[in-house]
C-alpha positions as a Markdown table, in Angstrom:
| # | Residue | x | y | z |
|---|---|---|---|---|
| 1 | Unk | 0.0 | 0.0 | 0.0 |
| 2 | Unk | 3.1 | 2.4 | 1.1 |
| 3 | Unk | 6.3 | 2.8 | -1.1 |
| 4 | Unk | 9.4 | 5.0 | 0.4 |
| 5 | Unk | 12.0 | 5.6 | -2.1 |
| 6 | Unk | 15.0 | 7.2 | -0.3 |
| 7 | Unk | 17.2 | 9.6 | -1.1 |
| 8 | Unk | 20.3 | 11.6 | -0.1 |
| 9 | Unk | 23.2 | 9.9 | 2.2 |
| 10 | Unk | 27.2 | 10.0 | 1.2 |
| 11 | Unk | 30.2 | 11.0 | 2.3 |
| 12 | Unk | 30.7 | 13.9 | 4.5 |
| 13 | Unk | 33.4 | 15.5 | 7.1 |
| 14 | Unk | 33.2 | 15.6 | 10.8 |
| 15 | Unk | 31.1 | 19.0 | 11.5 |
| 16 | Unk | 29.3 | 18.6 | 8.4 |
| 17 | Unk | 25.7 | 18.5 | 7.5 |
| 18 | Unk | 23.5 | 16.2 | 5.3 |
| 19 | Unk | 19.6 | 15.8 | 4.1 |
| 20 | Unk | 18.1 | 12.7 | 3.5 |
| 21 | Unk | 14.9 | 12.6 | 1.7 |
| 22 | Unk | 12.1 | 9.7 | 2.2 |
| 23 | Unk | 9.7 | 10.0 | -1.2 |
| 24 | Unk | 6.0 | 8.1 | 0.2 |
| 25 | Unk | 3.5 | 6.9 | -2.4 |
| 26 | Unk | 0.6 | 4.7 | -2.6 |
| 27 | Unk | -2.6 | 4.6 | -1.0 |
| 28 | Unk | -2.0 | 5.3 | 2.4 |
| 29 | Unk | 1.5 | 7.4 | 1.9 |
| 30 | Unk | -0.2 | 10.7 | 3.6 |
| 31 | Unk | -1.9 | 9.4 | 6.3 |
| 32 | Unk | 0.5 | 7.5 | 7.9 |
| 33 | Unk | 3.5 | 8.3 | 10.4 |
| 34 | Unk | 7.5 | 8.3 | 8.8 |
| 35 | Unk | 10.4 | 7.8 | 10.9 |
| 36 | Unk | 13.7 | 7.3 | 10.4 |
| 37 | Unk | 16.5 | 4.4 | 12.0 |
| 38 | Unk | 20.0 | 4.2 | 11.2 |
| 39 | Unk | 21.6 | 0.6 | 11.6 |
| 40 | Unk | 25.5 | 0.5 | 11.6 |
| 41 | Unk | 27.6 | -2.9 | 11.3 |
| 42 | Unk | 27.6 | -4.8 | 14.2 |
| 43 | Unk | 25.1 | -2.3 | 16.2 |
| 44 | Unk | 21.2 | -2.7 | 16.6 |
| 45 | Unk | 18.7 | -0.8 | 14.6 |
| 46 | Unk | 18.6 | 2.5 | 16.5 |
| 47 | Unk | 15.1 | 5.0 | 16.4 |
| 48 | Unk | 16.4 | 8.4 | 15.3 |
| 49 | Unk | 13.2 | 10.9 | 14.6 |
| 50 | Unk | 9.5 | 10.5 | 13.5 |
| 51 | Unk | 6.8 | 12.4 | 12.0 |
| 52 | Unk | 2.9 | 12.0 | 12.9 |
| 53 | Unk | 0.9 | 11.1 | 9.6 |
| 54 | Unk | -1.1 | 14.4 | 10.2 |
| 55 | Unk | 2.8 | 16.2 | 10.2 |
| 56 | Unk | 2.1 | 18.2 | 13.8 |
| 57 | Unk | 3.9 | 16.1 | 16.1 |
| 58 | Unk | 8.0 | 15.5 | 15.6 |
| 59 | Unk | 10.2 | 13.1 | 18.3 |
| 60 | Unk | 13.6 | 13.0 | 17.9 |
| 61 | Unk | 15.9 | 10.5 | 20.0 |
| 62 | Unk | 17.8 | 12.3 | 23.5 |
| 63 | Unk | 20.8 | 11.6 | 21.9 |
| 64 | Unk | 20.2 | 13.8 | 18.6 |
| 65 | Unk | 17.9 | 16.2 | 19.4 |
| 66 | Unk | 19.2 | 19.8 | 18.3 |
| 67 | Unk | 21.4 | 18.1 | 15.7 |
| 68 | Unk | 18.7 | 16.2 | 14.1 |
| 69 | Unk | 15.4 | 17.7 | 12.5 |
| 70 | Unk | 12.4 | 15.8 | 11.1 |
| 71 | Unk | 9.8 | 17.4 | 8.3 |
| 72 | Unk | 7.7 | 16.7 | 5.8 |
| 73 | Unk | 6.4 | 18.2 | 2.4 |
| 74 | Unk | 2.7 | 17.3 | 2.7 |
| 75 | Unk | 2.6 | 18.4 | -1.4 |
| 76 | Unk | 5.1 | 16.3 | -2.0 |
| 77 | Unk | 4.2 | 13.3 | 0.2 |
| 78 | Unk | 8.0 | 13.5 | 1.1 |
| 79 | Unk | 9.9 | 13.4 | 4.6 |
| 80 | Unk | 13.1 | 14.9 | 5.2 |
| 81 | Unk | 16.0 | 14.1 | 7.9 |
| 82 | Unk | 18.5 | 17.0 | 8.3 |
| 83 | Unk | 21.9 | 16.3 | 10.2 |
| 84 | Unk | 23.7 | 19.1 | 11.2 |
| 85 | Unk | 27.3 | 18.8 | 13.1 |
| 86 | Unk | 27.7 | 15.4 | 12.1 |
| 87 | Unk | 29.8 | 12.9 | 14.1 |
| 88 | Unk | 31.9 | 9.5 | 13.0 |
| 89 | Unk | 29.8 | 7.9 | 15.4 |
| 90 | Unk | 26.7 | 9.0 | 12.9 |
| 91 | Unk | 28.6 | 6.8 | 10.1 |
| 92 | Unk | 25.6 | 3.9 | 9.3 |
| 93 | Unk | 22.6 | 3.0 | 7.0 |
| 94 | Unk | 19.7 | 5.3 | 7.2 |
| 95 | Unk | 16.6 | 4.2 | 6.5 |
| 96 | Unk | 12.9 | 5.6 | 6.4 |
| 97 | Unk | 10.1 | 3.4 | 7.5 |
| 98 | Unk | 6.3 | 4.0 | 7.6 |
| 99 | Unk | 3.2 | 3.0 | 10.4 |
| 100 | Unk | 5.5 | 2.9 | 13.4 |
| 101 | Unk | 6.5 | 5.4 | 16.4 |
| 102 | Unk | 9.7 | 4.8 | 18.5 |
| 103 | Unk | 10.4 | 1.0 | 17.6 |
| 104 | Unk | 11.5 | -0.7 | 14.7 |
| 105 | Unk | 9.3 | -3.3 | 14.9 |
| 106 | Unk | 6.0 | -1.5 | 14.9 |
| 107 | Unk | 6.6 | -0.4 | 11.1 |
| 108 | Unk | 5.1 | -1.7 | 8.6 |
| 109 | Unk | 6.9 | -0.2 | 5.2 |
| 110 | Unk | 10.7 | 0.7 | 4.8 |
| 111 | Unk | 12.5 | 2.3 | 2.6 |
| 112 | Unk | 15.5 | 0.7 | 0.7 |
| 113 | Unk | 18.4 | 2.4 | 3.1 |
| 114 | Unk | 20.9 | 5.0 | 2.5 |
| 115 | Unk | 24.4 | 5.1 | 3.6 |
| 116 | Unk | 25.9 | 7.7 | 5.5 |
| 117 | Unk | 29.6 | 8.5 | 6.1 |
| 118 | Unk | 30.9 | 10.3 | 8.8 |
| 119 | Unk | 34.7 | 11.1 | 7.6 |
| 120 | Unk | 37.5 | 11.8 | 10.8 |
């Protein structure tokens, strides 16, 4: 019902910034939540930010609040993730995911992942 078609990622310096792009279509791609989780080798899938399907609630993760900012072009049925001051320790796959809150496992769509590198 729900495709996400991601966009964005690369390589990028310590201090840099970044914006990934999560494009939704299909029946239900305005009406339901997006979030993004970033999975690096060896490391569990970890939440990072989500969007309420109605787009007036955000939640981003302790760890990256005020680096990290979820939104979402309603026009455009398309959810951003911008990364500011970006960290090795940011260096994983990114992906976007739809239906779900804070865990990975209460989302039904994905996207196909992104990677994201964090240069020293």
């Amino acid at each position: 019902q729900v495709q996400l078609v991601q966009s964005g990622g690369g390589l990028v310096q310590t201090g840099g910034s970044l914006r990934l792009s999560c494009a939704a279509s299909g029946r239900s791609a305005d009406t339901i939540s997006k979030g993004w989780f970033r999975q690096a080798p060896g490391k569990e899938r970890e939440f990072v930010a989500v969007i309420s399907g109605s787009g007036t609630i955000t939640y981003i993760t302790d760890s990256m609040r005020g680096r990290f900012a979820i939104s979402e072009d309603g026009a455009k049925n398309t959810v951003y993730l911008e990364m500011n001051t970006l960290k090795p320790e940011d260096t994983a796959v990114y992906y976007c995911a739809g239906g779900g809150w804070t865990s990975a496992h209460e989302y039904q769509y994905w996207g196909q992942g992104t990677q994201v590198t964090v240069s020293s």
